[in-house]
C-alpha positions in Angstrom: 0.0 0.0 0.0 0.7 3.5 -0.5 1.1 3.9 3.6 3.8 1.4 3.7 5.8 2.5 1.0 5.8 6.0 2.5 6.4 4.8 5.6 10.0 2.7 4.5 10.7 5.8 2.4 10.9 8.0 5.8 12.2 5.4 8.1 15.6 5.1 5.3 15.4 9.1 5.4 16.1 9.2 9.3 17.7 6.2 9.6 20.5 8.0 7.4 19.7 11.3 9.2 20.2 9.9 12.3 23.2 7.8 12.0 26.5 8.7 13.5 28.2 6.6 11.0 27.6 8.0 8.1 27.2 11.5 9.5 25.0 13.5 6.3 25.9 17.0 5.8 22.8 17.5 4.3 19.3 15.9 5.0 18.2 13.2 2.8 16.2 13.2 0.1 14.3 10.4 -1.7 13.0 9.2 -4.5 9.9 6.3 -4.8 8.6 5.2 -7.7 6.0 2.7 -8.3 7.2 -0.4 -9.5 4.8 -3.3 -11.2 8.0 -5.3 -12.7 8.0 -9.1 -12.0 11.0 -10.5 -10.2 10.5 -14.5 -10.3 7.7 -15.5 -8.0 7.3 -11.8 -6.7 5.6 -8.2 -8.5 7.3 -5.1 -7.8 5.4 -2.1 -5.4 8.0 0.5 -5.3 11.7 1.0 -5.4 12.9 3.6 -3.3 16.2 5.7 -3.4 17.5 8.1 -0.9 20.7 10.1 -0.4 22.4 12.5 1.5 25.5 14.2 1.3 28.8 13.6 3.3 31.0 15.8 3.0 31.7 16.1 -0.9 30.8 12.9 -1.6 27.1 11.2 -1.3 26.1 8.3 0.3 22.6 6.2 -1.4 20.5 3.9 -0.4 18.7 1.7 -2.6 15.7 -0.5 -1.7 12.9 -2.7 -3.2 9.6 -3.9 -2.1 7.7 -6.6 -3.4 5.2 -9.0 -3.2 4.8 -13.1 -3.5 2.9 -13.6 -6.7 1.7 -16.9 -4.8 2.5 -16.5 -1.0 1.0 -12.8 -1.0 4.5 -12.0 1.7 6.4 -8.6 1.2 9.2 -9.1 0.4 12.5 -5.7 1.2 15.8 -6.1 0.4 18.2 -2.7 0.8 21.5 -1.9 -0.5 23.4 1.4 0.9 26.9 2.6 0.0 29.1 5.8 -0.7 27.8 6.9 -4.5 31.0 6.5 -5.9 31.0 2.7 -5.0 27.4 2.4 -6.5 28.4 4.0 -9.5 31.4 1.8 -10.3 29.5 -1.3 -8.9 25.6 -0.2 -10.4 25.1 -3.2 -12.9 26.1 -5.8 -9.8 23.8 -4.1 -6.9 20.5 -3.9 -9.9 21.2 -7.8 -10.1 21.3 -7.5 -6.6 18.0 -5.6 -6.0 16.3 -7.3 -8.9 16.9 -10.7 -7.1 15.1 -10.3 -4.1 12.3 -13.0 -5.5 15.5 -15.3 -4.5 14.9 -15.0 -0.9 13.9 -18.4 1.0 11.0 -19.3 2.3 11.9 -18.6 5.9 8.5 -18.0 7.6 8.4 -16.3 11.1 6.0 -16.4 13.9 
């Protein structure tokens, strides 16, 4: 749902604005964009990018939601790392990202 994209999209926002790790000189913004793409047994909802500055370089955070096409379970996988790093490495974290139908079937209660 809408709600729950929105909701991931803000909690990546703060969770970069509030680390002490990566320390953002700027706040972060995002990016979500609706995604209906089929990955295996799972059909995108929404893939989400947010950023912040550090410094003069830019740290990014990638994520994907999806859904089981026959088990109905979201599915989130997130990749962050410093933009230069995703830029000489983009091709290998989209294979990454794409993947996340490849998840097991681990079921929690």
């Amino acid at each position: 749902s809408l709600m729950t994209e929105q909701h991931i999209r803000k909690t990546l926002e703060q969770t970069l604005k509030n680390s002490t790790t990566i320390e953002c000189t700027t706040d972060p913004s995002s990016t979500q964009v609706i995604d209906h793409k089929e990955y295996g047994n799972t059909v995108g909802i929404a893939y989400i990018t947010v950023s912040c500055e550090v410094g003069r370089a830019k740290f990014v955070t990638k994520a994907r939601l999806t859904v089981g096409k026959n088990d109905g379970l979201a599915r989130f996988i997130a990749i962050s790392t410093d933009g230069n790093v995703w830029e000489k490495n983009a091709q290998a974290f989209e294979a990454m990202l794409n993947n996340v139908s490849e998840v097991g079937d681990e079921r929690y209660v």
